[in-house]
N, C-alpha and C positions, 0 to 999 in steps of 0.2 A: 246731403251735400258731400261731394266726393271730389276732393281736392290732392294731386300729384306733384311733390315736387322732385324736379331732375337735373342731376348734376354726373356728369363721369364716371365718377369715381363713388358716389355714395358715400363717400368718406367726412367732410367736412361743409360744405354748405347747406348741402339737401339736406343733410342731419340736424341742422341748425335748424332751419327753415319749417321744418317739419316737427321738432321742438318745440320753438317760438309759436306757430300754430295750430299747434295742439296744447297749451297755455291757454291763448288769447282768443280761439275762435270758440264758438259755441259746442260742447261737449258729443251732440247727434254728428257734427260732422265726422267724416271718416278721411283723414289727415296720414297719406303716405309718402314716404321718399324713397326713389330708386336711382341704379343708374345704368346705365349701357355696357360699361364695362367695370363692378366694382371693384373697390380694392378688398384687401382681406379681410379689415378692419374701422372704424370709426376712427380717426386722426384722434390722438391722446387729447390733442391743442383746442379741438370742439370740444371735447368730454369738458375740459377744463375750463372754458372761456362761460359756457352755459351752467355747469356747476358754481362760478361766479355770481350767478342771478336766479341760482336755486333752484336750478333744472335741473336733473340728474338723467343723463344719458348714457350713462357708464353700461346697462344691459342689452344696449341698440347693437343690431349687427346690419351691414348691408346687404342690401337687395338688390338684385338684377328687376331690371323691367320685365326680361321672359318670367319670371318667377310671381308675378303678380294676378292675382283672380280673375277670372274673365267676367265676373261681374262687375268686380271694381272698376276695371275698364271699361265694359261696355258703359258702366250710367256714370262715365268721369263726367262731373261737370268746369274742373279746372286743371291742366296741366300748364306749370310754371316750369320753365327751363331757369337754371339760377348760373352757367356759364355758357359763355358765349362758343364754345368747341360743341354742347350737347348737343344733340338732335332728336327732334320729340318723337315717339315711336305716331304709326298710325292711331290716330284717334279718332273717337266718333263724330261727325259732322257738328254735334250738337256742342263739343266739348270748346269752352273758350281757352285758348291757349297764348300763354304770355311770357315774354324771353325778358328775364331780370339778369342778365349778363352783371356778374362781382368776379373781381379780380379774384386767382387763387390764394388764400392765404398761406397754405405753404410751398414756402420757398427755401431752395434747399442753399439758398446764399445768405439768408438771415440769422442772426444769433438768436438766443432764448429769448431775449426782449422783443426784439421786431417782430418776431414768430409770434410770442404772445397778443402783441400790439396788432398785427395783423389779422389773429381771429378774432381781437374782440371789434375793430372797424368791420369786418366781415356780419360779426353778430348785428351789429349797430346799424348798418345796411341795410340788412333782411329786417329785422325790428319795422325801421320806417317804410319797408314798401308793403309790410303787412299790415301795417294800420292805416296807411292809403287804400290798399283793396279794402280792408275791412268799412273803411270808407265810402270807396266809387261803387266797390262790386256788390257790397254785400248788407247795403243801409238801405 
């Protein structure tokens, strides 16, 4: 099973998302995040929001979509878009694709609290729509 999630920036959802999912799914799957245009780095705010729950993301760097294997792609059987700006690259007919639009959680008008406050509803988000697919998509 070859599941993609995408976000912009690669920075902060996708990374979550693809965390969270590579915890909770089944270990055979092959669980990546990219994005369209990345940033430089992983948002310090995911590093830390998921380290809260015993993740450790701290060695993640982001990916551009060009950058990913043409196998991965060809046999994707799921691309998640996780905000509402991404745009899914072409994908194979076969591929189910599903747009979980989350607010950005950084915001450059929050202080350290709502910043933190904000990636962990962010986390809390993705949490529950990953245990719904693991639900509808994949029981």
């Amino acid at each position: 099973m070859n599941i993609l999630f995408l976000c912009v920036g690669n920075s902060a959802r996708s990374q979550i998302a693809e965390a969270l999912a590579n915890d909770m799914f089944p270990k055979s799957f092959t669980i990546i995040s990219a994005g369209s245009n990345p940033s430089e780095k992983v948002h310090p705010n995911a590093i830390l929001c998921m380290k809260e729950i015993g993740i450790d993301i701290t060695e993640k760097k982001t990916k551009s979509i060009e950058t990913l294997e043409k196998d991965f792609l060809d046999n994707l059987d799921y691309a998640i878009t996780l905000c509402s700006e991404e745009v899914c690259p072409i994908v194979p007919s076969a591929t189910k694709v599903f747009h979980w639009p989350n607010e950005d959680p950084d915001n450059d008008t929050f202080n350290d609290i709502q910043l933190k406050k904000a990636f962990q509803k962010t986390r809390e988000n993705i949490f529950n729509l990953l245990k719904k697919f693991l639900i509808n998509e994949l029981s």
